[in-house]
C-alpha positions as CSV (number, residue, x, y, z in Angstrom):
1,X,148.6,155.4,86.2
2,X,148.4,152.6,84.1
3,X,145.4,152.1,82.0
4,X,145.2,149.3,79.1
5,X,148.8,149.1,79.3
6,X,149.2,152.2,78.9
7,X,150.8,155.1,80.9
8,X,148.9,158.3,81.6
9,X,151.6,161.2,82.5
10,X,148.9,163.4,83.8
11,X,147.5,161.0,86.3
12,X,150.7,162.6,88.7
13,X,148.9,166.0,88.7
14,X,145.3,164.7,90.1
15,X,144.4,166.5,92.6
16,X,142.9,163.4,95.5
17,X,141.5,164.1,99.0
18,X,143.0,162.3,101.6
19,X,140.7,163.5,104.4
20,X,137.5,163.4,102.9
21,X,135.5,166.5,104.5
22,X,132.3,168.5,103.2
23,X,130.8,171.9,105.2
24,X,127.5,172.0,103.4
25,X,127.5,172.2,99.5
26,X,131.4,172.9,99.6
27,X,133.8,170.5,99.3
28,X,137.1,171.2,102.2
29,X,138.9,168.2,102.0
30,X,142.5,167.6,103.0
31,X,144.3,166.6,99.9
32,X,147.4,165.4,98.8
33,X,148.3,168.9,97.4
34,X,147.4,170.6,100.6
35,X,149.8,167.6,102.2
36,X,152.9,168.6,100.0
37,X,152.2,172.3,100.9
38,X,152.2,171.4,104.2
39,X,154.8,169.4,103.5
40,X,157.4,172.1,102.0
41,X,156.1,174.5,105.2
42,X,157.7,171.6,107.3
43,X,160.9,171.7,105.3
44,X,161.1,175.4,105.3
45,X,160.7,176.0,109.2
46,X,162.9,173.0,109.4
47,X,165.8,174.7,107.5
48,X,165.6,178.1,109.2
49,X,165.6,176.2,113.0
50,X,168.9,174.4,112.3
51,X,170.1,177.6,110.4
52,X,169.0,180.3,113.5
53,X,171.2,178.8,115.9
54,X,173.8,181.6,116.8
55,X,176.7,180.3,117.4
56,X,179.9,181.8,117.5
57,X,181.4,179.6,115.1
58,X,178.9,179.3,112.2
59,X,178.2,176.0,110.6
60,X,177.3,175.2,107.3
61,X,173.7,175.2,108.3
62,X,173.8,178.6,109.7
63,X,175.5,179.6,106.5
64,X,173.3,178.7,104.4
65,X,170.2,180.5,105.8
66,X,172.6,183.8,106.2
67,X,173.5,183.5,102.6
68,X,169.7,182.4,101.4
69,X,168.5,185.7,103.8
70,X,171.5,187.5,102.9
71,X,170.5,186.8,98.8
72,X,167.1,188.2,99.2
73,X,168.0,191.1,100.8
74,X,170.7,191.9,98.3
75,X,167.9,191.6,95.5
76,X,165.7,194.0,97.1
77,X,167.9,196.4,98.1
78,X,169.2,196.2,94.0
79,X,165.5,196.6,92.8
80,X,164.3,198.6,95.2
81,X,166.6,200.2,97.3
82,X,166.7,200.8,100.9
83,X,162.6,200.6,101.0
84,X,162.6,197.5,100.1
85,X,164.4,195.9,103.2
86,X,160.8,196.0,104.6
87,X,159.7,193.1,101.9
88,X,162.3,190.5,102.7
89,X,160.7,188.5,104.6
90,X,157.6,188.5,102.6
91,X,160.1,187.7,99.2
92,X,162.3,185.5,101.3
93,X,159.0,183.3,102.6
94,X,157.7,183.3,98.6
95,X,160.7,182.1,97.1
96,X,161.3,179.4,99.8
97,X,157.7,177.8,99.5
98,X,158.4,177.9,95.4
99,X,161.8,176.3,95.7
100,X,160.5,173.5,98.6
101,X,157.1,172.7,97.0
102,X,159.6,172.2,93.1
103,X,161.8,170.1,94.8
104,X,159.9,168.1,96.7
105,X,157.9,167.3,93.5
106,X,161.0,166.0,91.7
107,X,161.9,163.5,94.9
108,X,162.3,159.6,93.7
109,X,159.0,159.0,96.0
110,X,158.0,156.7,93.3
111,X,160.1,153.7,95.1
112,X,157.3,153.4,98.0
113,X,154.9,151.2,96.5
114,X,151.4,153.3,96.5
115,X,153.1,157.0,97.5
116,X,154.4,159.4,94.4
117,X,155.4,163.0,94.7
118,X,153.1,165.9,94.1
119,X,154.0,169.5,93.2
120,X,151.7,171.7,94.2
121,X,153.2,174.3,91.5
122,X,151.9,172.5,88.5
123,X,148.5,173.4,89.4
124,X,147.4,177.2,88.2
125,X,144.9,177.3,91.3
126,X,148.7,177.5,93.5
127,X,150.7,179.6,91.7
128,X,148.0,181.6,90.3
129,X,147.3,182.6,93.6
130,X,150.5,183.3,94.4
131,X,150.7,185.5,92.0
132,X,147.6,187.2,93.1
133,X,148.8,187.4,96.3
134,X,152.1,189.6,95.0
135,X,149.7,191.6,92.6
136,X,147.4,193.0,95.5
137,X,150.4,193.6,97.9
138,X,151.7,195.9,94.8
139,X,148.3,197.5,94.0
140,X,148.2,198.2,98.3
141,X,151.4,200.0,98.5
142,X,151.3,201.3,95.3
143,X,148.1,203.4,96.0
144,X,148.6,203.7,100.0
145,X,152.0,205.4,99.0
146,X,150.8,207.6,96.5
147,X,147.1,208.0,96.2
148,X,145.5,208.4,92.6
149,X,149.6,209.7,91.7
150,X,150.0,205.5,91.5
151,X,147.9,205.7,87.6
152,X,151.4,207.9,86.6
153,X,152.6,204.4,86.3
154,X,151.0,204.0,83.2
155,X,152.2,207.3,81.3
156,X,155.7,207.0,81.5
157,X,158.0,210.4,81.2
158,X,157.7,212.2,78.4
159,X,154.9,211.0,76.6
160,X,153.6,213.3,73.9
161,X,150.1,214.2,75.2
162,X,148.8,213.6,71.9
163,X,149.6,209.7,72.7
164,X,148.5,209.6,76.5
165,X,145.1,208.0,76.0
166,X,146.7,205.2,74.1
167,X,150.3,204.8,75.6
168,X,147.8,204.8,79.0
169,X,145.4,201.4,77.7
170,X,148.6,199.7,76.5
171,X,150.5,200.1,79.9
172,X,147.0,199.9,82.1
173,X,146.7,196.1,79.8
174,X,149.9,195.1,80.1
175,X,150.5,196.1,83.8
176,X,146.2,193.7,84.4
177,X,148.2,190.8,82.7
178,X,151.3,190.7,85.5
179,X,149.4,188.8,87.9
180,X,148.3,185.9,85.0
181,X,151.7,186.1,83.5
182,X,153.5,186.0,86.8
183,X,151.6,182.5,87.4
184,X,151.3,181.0,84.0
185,X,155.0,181.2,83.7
186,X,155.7,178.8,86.8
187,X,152.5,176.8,86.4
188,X,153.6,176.1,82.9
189,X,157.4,175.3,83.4
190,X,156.8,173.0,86.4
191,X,154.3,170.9,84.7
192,X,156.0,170.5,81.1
193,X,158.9,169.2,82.7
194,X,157.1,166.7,84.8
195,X,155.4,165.5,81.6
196,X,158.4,164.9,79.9
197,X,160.1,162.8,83.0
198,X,156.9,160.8,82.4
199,X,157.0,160.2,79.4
200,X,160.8,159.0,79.2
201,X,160.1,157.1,82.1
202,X,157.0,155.4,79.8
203,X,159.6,154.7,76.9
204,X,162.0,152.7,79.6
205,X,159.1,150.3,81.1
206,X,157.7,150.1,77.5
207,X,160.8,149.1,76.1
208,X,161.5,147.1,78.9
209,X,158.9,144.8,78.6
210,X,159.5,144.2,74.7
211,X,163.1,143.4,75.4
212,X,161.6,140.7,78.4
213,X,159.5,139.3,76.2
214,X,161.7,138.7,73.2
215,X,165.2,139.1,74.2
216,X,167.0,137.3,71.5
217,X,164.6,139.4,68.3
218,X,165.2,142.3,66.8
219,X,162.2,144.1,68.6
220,X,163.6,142.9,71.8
221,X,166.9,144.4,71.0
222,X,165.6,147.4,69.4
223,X,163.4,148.1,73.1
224,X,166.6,147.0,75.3
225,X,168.1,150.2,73.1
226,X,165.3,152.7,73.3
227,X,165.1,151.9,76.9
228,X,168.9,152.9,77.7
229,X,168.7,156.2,75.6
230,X,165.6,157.4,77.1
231,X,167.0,156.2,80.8
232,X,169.7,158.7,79.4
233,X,167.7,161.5,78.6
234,X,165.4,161.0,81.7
235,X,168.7,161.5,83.3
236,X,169.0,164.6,81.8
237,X,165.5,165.9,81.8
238,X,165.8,165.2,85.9
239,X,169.2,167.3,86.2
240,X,167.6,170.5,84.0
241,X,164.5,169.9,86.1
242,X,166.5,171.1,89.5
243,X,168.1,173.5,87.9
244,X,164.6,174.5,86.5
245,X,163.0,174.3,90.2
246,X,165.5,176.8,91.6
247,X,165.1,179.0,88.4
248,X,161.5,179.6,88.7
249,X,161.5,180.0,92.0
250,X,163.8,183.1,91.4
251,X,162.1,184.3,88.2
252,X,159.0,184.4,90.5
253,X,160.5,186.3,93.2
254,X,162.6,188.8,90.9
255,X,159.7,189.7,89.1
256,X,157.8,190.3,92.1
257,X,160.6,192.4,93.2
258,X,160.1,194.5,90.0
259,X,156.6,195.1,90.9
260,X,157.1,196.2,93.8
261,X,159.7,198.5,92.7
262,X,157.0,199.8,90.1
263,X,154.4,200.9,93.5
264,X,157.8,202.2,95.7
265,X,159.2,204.5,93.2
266,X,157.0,204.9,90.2
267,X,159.0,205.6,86.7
């Protein structure tokens, strides 16, 4: 948003209701991050109708959901073993809503006048519940499997007795932190990048409008320059961005998977 002439990268992450709506003193308005979830939930089902089409022959649709299904069950079954078949659809479901609502955010919406991308995974509130989500399904199965047997977790094998008490408050910390870590590390990632595409993208209108101004001085070639190289690196910045979308998305399931590997099995 441009204010004094200036360009404010973190306008992209406001947060604006688009459907107005209050139920007494709370506030339960549609907004345009609940659109984009909705949004990637669209996507999603979208992907697996045209990919559940059995056909004898299987297209590259159908393909692609076998091998997306087929790569979350081979990740499980790695981590966890044959228990964890009974999570894929849970991990396959996470990782899809990460991978949609990271992609969707680094769409060239921009070129609508008025209508930008959103990423709903640059916002703590998302992915920190997320994460929360993953952390009480761990802390269920962990103690529904084995009782008050689940603390063992926290002493690992072999332990001198002598250092239980404080091996115990180290790995009863560390283990508390998962879920902040677990969405902190997306949260963070997501909107870094974002704020670097913005600011490149600054540098190029900046520059821009120096070279328009003054094209035959040396401040107007000096902006035409700036302008190319950052058009460069926001080039580059996009590219790492995609491959930083699908990264996450798989860091976030994969540790997930090691947590619940930690409440299956134990040490």
């Amino acid at each position: 948003m441009a204010a004094e002439g200036k360009i404010d990268p973190m306008h992209q992450f406001t947060v604006q209701p688009l459907v107005p709506l209050h139920i007494g003193e709370y506030d339960v308005s549609f907004t345009n991050s609940a659109a984009w979830m909705l949004a990637a939930l669209a996507l999603i089902g979208l992907f697996m109708w045209g990919g559940m089409r059995r056909q004898v022959v299987p297209g590259r649709w159908q393909m692609a959901v076998e091998g997306l299904t087929g790569f979350i069950d081979d990740m499980l079954n790695v981590n966890i073993g044959p228990n964890g078949k009974k999570y894929v659809p849970y991990i396959f479901s996470l990782f899809t809503f990460i991978l949609a609502c990271n992609l969707l955010g680094l769409m060239p919406f921009g070129i609508i006048p008025g209508f930008h991308a959103f990423t709903p995974t640059s916002h703590f509130s998302i992915t920190g519940v997320l994460a929360i989500i993953s952390f009480s399904i761990v802390l269920l199965v962990g103690f529904a499997k084995h009782k008050l047997h689940f603390f063992s977790l926290f002493v690992p094998h072999g332990t001198p007795i002598v250092m239980v008490p404080l091996i115990f408050i180290i790995e009863f910390i560390s283990f508390m932190v998962r879920p902040f870590s677990l969405g902190l590390r997306l949260f963070v990632a997501m909107i870094a990048g974002h704020i670097l595409m913005e600011v490149f993208g600054s540098f190029i209108i900046s520059a821009g409008n120096t070279f328009a101004a003054e094209p035959a001085s040396g401040g107007g070639v000096m902006g035409l320059l700036v302008s190319a190289i950052s058009f460069l690196f926001i080039i580059g910045v996009s590219a790492l961005e995609l491959l930083v979308a699908a990264i996450q998305a798989y860091v976030f399931a994969l540790l997930t998977t090691l947590y619940l590997n930690d409440a299956e099995n134990l040490h």
